[in-house]
C-alpha positions in Angstrom: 39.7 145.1 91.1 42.5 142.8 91.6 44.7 142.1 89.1 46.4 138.4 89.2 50.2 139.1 88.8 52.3 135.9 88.2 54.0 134.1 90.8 57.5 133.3 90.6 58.1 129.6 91.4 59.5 129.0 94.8 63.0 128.3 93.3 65.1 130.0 96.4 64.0 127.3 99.2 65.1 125.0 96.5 68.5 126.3 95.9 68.7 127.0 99.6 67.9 123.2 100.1 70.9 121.9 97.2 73.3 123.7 98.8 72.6 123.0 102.0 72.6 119.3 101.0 75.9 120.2 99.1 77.3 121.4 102.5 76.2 118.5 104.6 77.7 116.3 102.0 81.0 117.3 101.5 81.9 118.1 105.3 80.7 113.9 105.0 83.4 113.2 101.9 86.3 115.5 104.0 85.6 113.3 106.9 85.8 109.9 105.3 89.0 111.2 103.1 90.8 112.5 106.2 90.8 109.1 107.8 93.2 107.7 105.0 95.9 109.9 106.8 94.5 111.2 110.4 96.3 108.6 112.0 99.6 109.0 110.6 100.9 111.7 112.8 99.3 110.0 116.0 100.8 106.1 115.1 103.9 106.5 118.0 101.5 107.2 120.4 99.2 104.3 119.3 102.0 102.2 119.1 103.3 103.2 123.1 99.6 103.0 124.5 98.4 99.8 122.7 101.6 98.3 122.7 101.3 96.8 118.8 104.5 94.8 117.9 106.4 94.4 114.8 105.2 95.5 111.0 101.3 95.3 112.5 101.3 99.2 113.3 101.0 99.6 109.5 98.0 98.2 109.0 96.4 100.9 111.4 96.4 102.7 107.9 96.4 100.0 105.7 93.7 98.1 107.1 91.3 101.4 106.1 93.2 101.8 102.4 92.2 98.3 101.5 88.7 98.1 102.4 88.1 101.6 101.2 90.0 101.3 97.9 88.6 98.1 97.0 85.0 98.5 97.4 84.2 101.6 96.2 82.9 100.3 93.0 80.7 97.6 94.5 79.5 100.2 96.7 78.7 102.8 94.0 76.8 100.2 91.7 75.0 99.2 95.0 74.0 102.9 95.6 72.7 102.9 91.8 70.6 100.1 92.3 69.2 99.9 95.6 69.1 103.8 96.2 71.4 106.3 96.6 70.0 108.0 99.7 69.4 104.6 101.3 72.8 103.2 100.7 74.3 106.1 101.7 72.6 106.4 105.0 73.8 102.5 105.7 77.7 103.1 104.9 76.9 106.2 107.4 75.9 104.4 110.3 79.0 101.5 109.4 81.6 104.3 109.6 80.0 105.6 113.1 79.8 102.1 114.5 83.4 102.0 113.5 84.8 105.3 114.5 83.7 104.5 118.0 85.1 101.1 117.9 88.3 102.7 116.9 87.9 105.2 119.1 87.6 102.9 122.6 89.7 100.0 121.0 91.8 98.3 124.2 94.0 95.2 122.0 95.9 96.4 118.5 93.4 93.9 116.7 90.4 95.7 117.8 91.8 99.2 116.1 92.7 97.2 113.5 89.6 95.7 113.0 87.6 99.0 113.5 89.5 100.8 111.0 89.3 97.5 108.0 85.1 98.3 108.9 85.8 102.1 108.8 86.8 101.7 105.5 84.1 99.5 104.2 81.5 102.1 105.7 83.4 104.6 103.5 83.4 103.0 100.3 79.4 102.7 101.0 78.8 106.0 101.6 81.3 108.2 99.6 80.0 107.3 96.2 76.2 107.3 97.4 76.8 110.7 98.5 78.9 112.4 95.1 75.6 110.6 93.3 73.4 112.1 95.3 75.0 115.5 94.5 75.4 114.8 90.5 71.2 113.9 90.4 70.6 117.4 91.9 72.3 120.0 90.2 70.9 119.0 86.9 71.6 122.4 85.6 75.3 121.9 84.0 77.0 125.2 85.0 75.5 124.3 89.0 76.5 120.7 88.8 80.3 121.8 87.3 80.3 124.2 90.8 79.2 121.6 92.9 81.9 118.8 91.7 84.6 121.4 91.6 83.7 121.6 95.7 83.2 117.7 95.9 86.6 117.4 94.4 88.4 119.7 96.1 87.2 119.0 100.0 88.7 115.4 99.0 92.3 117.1 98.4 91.9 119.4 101.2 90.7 116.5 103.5 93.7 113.7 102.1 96.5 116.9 103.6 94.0 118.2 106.6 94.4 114.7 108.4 98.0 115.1 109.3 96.8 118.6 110.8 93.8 117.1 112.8 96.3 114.3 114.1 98.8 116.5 115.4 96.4 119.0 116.7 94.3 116.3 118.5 97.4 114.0 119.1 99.5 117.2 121.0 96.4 118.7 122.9 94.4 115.5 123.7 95.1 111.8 122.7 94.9 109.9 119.9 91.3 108.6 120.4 89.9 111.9 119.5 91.4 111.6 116.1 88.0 109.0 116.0 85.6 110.8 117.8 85.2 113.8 116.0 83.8 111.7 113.8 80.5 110.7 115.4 79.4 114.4 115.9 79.4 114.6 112.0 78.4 111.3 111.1 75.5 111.5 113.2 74.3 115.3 111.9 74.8 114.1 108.1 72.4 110.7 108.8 69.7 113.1 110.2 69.8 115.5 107.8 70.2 113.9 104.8 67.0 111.8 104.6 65.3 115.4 105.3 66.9 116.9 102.2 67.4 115.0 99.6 64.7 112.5 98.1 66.0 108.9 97.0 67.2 107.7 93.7 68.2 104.6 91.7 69.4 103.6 88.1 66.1 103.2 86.0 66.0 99.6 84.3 67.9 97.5 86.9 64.8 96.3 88.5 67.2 95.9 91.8 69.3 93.6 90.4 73.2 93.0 91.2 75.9 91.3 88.8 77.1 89.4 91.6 79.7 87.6 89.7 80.8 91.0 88.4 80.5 92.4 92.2 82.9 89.3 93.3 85.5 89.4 90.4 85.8 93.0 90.4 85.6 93.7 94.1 88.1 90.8 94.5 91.0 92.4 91.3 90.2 95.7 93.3 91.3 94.5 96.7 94.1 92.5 95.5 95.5 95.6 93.6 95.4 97.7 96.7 96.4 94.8 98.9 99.8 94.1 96.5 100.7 98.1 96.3 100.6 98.5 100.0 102.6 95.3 100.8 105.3 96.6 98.1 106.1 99.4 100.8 106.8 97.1 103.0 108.3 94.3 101.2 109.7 95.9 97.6 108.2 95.4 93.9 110.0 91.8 93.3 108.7 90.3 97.0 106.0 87.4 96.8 104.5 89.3 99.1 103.5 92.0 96.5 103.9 89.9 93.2 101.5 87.4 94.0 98.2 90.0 94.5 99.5 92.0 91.9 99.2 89.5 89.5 96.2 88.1 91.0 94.5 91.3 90.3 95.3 91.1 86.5 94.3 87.3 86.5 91.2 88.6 88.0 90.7 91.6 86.5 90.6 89.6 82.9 87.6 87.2 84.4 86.0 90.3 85.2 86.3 92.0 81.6 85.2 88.4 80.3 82.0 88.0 82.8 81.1 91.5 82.6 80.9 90.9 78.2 77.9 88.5 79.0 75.4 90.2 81.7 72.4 92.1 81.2 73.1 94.3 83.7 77.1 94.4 84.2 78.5 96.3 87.2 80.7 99.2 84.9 79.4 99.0 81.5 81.6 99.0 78.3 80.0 102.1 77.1 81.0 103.8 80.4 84.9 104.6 79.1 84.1 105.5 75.6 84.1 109.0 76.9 87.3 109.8 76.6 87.4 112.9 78.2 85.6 110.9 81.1 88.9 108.5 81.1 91.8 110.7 80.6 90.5 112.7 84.1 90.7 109.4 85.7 93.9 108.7 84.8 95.0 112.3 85.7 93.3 111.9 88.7 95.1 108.3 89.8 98.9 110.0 88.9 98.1 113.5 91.0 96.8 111.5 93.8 99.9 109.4 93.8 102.0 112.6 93.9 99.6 114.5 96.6 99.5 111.9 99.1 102.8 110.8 99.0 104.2 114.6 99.5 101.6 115.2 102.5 103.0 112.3 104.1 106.5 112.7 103.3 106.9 116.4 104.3 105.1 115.8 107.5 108.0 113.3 108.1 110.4 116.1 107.2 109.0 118.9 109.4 108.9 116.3 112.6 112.4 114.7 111.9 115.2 117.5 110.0 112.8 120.5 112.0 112.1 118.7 114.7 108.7 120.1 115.3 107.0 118.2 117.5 103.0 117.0 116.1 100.9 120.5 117.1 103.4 122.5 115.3 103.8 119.9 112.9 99.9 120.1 112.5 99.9 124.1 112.4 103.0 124.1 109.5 100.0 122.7 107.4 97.6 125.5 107.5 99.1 127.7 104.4 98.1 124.6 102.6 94.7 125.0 103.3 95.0 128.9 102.5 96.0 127.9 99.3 94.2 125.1 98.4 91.3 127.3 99.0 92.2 130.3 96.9 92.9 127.5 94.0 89.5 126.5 94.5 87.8 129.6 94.1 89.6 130.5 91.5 89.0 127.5 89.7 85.5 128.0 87.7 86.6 131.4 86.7 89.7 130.2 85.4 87.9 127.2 83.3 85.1 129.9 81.9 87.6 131.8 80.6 89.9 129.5 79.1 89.4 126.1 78.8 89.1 122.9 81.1 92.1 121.4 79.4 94.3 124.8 79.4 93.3 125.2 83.0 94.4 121.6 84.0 97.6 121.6 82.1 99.0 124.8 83.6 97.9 123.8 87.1 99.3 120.5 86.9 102.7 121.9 85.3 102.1 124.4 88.1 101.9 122.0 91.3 104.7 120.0 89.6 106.7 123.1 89.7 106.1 123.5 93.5 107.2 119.8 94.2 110.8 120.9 92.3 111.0 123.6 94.8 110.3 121.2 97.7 112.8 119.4 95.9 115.7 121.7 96.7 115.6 121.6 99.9 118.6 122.0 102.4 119.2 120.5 105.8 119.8 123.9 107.3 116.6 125.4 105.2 114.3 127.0 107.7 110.1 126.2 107.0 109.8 129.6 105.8 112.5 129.3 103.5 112.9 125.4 102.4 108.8 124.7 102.7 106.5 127.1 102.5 107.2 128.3 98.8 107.0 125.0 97.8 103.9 124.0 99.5 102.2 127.4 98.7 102.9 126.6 94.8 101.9 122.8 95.6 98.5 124.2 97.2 97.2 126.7 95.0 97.9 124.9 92.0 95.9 121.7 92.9 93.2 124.1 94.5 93.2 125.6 90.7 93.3 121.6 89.0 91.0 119.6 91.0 87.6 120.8 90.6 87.8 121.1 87.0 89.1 117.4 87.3 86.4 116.1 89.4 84.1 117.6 87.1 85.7 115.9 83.8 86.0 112.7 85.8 82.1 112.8 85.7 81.7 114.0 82.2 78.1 112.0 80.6 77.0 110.4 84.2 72.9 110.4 84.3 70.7 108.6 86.4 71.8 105.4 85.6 75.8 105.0 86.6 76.0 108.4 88.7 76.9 105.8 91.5 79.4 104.2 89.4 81.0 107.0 88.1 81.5 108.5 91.5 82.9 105.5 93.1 85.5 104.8 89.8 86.2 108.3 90.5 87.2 107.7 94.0 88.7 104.5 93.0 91.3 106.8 91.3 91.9 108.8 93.9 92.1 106.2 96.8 94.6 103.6 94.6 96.4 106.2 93.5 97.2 107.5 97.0 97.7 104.0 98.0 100.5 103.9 95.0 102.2 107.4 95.8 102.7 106.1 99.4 103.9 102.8 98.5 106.2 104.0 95.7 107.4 107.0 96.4 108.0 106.7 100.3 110.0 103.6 99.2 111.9 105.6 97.1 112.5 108.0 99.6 113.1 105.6 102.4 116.0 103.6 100.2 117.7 107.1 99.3 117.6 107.8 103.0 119.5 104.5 103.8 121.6 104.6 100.9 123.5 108.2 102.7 123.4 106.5 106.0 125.3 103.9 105.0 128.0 106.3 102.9 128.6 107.8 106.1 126.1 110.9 105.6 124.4 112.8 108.9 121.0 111.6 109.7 119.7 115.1 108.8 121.6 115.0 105.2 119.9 111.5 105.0 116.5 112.5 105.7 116.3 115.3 103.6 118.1 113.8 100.6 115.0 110.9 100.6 112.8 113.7 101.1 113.7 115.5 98.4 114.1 112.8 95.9 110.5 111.6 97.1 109.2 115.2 95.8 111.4 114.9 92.5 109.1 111.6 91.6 105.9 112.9 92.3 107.0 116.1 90.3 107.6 113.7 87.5 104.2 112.1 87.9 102.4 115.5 88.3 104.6 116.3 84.9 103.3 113.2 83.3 99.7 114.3 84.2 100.0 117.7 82.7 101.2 116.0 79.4 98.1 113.4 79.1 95.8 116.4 79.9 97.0 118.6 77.1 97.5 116.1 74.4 94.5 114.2 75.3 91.9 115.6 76.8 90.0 116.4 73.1 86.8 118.5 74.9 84.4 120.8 72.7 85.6 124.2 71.5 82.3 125.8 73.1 82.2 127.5 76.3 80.9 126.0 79.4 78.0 126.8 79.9 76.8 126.5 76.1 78.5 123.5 75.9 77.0 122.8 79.1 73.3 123.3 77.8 73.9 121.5 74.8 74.6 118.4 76.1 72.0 119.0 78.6 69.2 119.3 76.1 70.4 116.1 74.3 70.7 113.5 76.4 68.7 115.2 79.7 70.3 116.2 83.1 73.9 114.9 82.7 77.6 116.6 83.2 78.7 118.4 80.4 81.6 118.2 78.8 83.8 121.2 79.8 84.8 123.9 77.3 88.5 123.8 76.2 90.4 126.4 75.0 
């Protein structure tokens, strides 16, 4: 006789699948976040073989900053709505089409172009994608895993595009830079559709606040439009002034339209989590700091060290040795003691390793005047941003996973925008400022550098100070806290355990 012993439900194929999926989706999000800075090392050679003129060159990285920045929340409501898997198979196939444009552009408008459609492609598919991953790992102490990776590929991609350049730029030519692009692209829109089944916000029946979509796309663009032309042009400039205040102008319609709609693109409820809105606000001041250090110490290493872009490229890879070790020391770190302890010491921590890239000497040697400071700089955001990414998403279900993703990018993309505008102006004006006293061009350099690093320390210090006084999270461990808010309101991110 046969006895019929229970079967154990096929849950490894399952798993297997997620994190494959997982994979597949955040090589996607490193690729689309590496292209805010994987031309900046390779923009002299542009420049010589294109032969742009003038202030033009800049929009070679603006052009992909605006588009990117400004229509990530249009693009995450639209993924909400019409399908996530859908949508993000469409913004795919834009950013290939684009890539390759850049890739075989002949005139400076075609790059330009290229990259402005680049970045619209990105803003489709980047918050399609994070939703895709918050709808599958329904089990809270999974989905808190699978952020903390989302979260940190982003940081490690926004620093690994100045390596990519200078590798690709020093070896090959600058049109590579693009096509490594297509190769991943392409796998991610033929897997994906094979592992991950569709979904869209319940109740919407399809529908679009396109008033909504217009006003707030429209504030979003103008915001990122006005901080990029203050690099260029200073805070008081029309130039800057006018879109800035546009964007408030526009913004307020937006609040008023959105008041009225059945079905408003970000709902009022959305920031009533608070711990939800003080991440994003942490999140837009460490960007700031983490992208205007990446691009300002490349500067430094090419200019006072005089490496030239491979080298420049290579001096990069402790920061992806430490960003790494952050990151896998991360979930431990927030089981044991707390999202909000975790966050505040790590922030405090990377601050810390911005002071010591502060005190930098002309005559200091990379292994003496850089690499503590970027070790410190590197770990600690490893340690911060996956409990981040993960409070950023705090409450998101099936219906605003989309839009909670893309505000979360938001965050991330206009705060870079604003540490490069900012804080490279400040550095730049410093760096004048000793010119014209009469200092060496090496003094000059490396005093804009360092006061550069001494604002984003104070931004990073800022951070830390809204996280602890703030962030007000349950007093219950993760993954109880975790299951508690899971068996309320169904599959949903909990709200991470403080200390």
């Amino acid at each position: 006789m046969v006895r019929n012993r229970p079967v154990a439900p096929p849950a490894g194929p399952s798993i297997a699948r997620r994190r494959g999926t997982l994979i597949v989706l955040c090589i996607v999000q490193f690729m689309l976040v590496l292209d805010d800075t994987v031309v900046s090392v390779a923009l002299p050679s542009i420049r010589d073989d294109l032969g742009f003129a003038g202030t033009s060159l800049a929009w070679v990285v603006n052009g992909y900053f605006l588009a990117f920045g400004g229509l990530l929340i249009l693009g995450g409501r639209l993924a909400d709505v019409l399908g996530r898997r859908r949508v993000f198979v469409w913004g795919g196939a834009v950013f290939v089409a684009a890539s390759l444009l850049c890739a075989i552009a002949a005139e400076p408008w075609q790059l330009i172009a290229g990259r402005f459609v680049q970045g619209i492609g990105a803003a489709i598919a980047s918050p399609a994608a994070l939703a895709l991953i918050t709808r599958m790992f329904t089990d809270p102490r999974e989905r808190a895993r699978a952020l903390g990776a989302w979260g940190a590929v982003a940081a490690l991609g926004a620093t690994s595009g100045l390596v990519i350049s200078g590798v690709l730029t020093g070896l090959a030519s600058w049109r590579w830079i693009f096509l490594i692009n297509l190769p991943v692209a392409i796998l991610a829109l033929v897997l994906v559709p094979r592992l991950v089944r569709d979904s869209r916000a319940p109740g919407t029946g399809g529908r679009i606040d396109i008033p909504g979509a217009v006003l707030g796309t429209a504030a979003a663009v103008c915001l990122v439009y006005g901080i990029l032309h203050t690099a260029e042009t200073g805070l008081g400039h029309p130039g800057s002034m006018i879109p800035l205040l546009a964007s408030v102008a526009l913004a307020i319609a937006f609040i008023a339209v959105e008041a009225r709609v059945r079905h408003p693109l970000i709902p009022a409820s959305f920031f009533r989590v608070r711990v939800r809105l003080i991440a994003n606000v942490v999140t837009l001041l460490t960007s700031a700091a983490l992208f205007a250090m990446s691009f300002l110490l490349m500067i430094h290493v090419q200019t006072v060290l005089n490496y030239d872009p491979l080298t420049a490229g290579l001096a990069y890879l402790p920061y992806g040795a430490g960003i790494l070790t952050g990151i896998w020391l991360s979930a431990r770190a927030v089981a044991r003691f707390g999202t909000r302890t975790v966050l505040t010491a790590s922030l405090l921590g990377t601050a810390v390793g911005h002071l010591l890239l502060a005190g930098i000497a002309p005559e200091d040697e990379y292994l003496i005047g850089v690499l503590p400071g970027l070790l410190g700089v590197s770990f600690s955001s490893g340690l911060a941003l996956p409990a981040l990414a993960t409070a950023a998403l705090t409450g998101t279900d099936d219906h605003d996973a989309g839009l909670g993703s893309a505000i979360f990018t938001s965050m991330q993309q206009i705060g870079g925008a604003t540490g490069l505008a900012l804080l490279v102006a400040l550095a730049t004006s410093r760096t004048e400022a000793v010119l014209a006293d009469g200092g060496t061009p090496a003094r000059a350099a490396t005093d804009g550098f360092a006061l550069g690093m001494l604002g984003a320390a104070v931004l990073l210090g800022l951070a830390a100070v809204v996280a602890a006084l703030f962030m007000r999270v349950e007093r219950t461990p993760l993954a109880v806290a975790g299951s508690q808010d899971h068996a309320r309101t169904g599959p949903s991110i909990p709200e991470a355990g403080s200390e």
